[in-house]
C-alpha positions, 0 to 999 in steps of 0.5 A: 155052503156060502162063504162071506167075507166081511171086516169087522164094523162094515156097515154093509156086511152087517147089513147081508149078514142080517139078509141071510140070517133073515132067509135062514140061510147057512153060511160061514163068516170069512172076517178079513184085516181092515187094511186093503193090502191084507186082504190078499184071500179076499182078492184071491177069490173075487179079484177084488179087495172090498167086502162083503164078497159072497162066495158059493162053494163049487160044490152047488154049481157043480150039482147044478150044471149036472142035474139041471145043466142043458143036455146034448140030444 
C-alpha cells in the first residue's frame, strides 16, 4: 500500500494526490503538523521534513526482490 504524507493546504501534495487518484491507485493519506519540527514521523521515514513523501510498503519491494529479483545460477 503506498503511503502519502501531506499537510493540509500544500499545493503540491494535492497535486499527487490528484495523480494517484487519476491512476486509480490505493493509498493511505498520512496528514502531518504544518510546522517542520513536528514533523518527526515524516523525518523518520524519509529523512526529510518536506511533503509530500511517497512511501511504499516493504511488503511490494519484498514481493519484488523474491519473484523478479536476479537469481544466483
Amino acid at each position: 500500500m503506498l503511503e502519502l504524507y501531506q499537510s493540509e493546504g500544500c499545493p503540491f501534495c494535492a497535486r499527487v494526490r490528484m495523480a494517484l487518484d487519476a491512476l486509480g491507485l490505493d493509498y493511505v493519506v498520512r496528514t502531518v503538523p504544518r510546522p517542520h519540527p513536528l514533523r518527526e514521523r515524516v523525518k523518520a521515514v524519509s529523512g526529510q521534513t518536506q511533503v509530500p513523501v511517497l512511501v511504499e510498503s516493504e511488503d511490494i519491494i519484498e514481493y519484488l526482490g523474491s519473484h523478479y529479483g536476479r537469481k544466483e545460477t
